[in-house]
N, C-alpha and C positions, 0 to 999 in steps of 0.2 A: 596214769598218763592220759589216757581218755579222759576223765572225767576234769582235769586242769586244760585239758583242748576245748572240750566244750563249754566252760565256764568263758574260756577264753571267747571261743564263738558268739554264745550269749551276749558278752558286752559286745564285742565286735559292729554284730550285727544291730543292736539296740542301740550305740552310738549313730549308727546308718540308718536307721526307720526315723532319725531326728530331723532332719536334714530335709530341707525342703528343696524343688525345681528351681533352678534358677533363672530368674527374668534379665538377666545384665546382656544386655547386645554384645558386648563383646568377650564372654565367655568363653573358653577354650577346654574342649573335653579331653582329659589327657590321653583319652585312647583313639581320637579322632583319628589319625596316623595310621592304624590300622584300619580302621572301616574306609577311609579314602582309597587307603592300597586296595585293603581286598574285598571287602563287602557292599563295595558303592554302588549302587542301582540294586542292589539285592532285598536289603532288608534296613528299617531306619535307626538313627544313631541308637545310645543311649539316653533316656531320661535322667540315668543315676547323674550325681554334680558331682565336681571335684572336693566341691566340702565333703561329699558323703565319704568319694574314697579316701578322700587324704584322712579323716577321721578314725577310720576302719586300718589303713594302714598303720598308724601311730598304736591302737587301739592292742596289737598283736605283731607276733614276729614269726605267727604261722603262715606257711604257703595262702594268699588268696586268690580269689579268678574271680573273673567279671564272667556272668553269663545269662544269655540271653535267647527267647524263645520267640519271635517273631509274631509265629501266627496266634499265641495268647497276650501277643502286647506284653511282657513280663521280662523282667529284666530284675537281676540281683546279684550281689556279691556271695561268693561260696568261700570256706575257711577250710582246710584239709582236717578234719578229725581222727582220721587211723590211716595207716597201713600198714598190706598183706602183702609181702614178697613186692614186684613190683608196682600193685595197683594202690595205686593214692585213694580216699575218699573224702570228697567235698560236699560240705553241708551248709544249711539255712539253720538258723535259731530253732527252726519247726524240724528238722530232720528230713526235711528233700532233699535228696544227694543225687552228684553228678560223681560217679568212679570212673578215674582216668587213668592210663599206665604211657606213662611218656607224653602225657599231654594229649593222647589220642582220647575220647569220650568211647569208654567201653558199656555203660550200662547207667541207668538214672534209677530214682527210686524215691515215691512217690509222689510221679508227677503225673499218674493218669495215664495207663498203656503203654509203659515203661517198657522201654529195652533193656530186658533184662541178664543178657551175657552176649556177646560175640567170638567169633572164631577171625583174632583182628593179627596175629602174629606174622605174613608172609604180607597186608598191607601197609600196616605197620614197618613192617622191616621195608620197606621199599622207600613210604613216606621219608624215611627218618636218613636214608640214604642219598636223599633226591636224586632215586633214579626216575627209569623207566622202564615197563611193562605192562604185563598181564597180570592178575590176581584173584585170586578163588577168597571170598570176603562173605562169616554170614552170621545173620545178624538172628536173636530170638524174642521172642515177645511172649508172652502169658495172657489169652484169651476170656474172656469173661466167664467161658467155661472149663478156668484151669486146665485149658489142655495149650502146651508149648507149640507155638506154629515157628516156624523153622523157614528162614529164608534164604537161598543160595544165592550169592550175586557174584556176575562175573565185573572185575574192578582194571579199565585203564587207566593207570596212570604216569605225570609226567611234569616235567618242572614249569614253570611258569617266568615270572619276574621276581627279580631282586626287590626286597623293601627293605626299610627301616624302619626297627619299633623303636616304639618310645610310648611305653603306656604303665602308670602307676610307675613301679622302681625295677621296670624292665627297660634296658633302652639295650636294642642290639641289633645287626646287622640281620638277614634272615634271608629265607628262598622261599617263593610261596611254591606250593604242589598242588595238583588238581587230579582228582580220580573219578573218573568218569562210570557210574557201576550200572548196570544192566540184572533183571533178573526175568525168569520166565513166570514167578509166583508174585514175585512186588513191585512197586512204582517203581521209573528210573530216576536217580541221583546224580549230583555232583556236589562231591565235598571239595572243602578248599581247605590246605592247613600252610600255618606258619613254620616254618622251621629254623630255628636257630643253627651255627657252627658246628655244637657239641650233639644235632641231632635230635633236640628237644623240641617240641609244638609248643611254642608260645601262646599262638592264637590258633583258631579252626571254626569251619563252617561246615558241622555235620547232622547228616541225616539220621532223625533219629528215631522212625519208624511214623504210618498216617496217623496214631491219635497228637503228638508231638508233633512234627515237623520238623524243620532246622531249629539243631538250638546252636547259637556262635558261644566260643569260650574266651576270654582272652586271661593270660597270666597277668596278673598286676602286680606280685610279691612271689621270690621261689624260694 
């Protein structure tokens, strides 16, 4: 089963490295929708074109995500190649992966100073609830000198505005959520997630430690 997911990925991905920028003035990115709702003034669109994803979509009938890392300019489609109990893992042709569990980004892998586990279960469960509170949220990272540093953050969070997606063969109603997180050891943050009806993060704007920064996700296939 792996190994027919990542053949899958391979073309996937390789139909998408085809695909060049598009120059048409009046081009319309299918995920435009969500970066207007929630990431406008933040961080800029996508490069990727709708040839690239409609390609990639047609391409497989595995879960795919749009995702994007702001402060390296980089932007790509990820394909789900396994999963363990609840967490999903998304990958590139090359094997950098983004592992999500409910659409929350719990850990990356190799993309350079990788977040590599979280303690995400009581923000997660808040997100996915759109409520409101306080939350104990922390994140870990692997230092150059293999030693794990260990980040505690204390997480506000709280609903925001209603949107509507409509990105790749996702189109649905949603709550965005905002957590506002504090630590005495790391920068402070503010993630942004989409949430669906049924409590799924479609899209999200998360911190994903200083050598990364924000990377956004959006679902475009589930």
């Amino acid at each position: 089963m792996k190994t027919r997911a990542f053949l899958g990925l391979t073309a996937a991905l390789g139909l998408a490295a085809l695909a060049g920028c598009s120059n048409d003035p009046y081009f319309v990115n299918p995920i435009t929708t969500v970066y207007d709702a929630v990431f406008k003034g933040k961080q800029k669109p996508t490069a990727l074109t709708q040839q690239q994803i409609l390609q990639t979509l047609a391409a497989t009938d595995l879960p795919v995500a749009f995702f994007d890392v702001a402060d390296r300019d980089s932007q790509t489609l990820l394909i789900q190649i396994e999963t363990n109990g609840p967490y999903r893992t998304f990958a590139t042709a090359t094997r950098q992966a983004v592992v999500m569990r409910d659409g929350m980004i719990t850990g990356t892998r190799g993309l350079g100073g990788d977040l590599m586990s979280v303690d995400e279960g009581p923000l997660l469960d808040l997100v996915r609830a759109r409520g409101t509170g306080d939350v104990v949220y922390i994140q870990r990272f692997l230092t150059p000198e293999d030693i794990t540093e260990v980040l505690t953050y204390r997480c506000g969070v709280e609903p925001d505005k209603r949107v509507d997606v409509a990105m790749g063969l996702v189109n649905t109603p949603a709550q965005e959520m905002v957590a506002a997180c504090e630590s005495p050891d790391g920068p402070p943050f503010v993630d942004y997630y989409v949430v669906d009806p049924s409590g799924q993060i479609v899209a999200s704007r998360q911190w994903l430690g200083r050598h990364i920064g924000y990377g956004a996700m959006h679902m475009l296939q589930r």
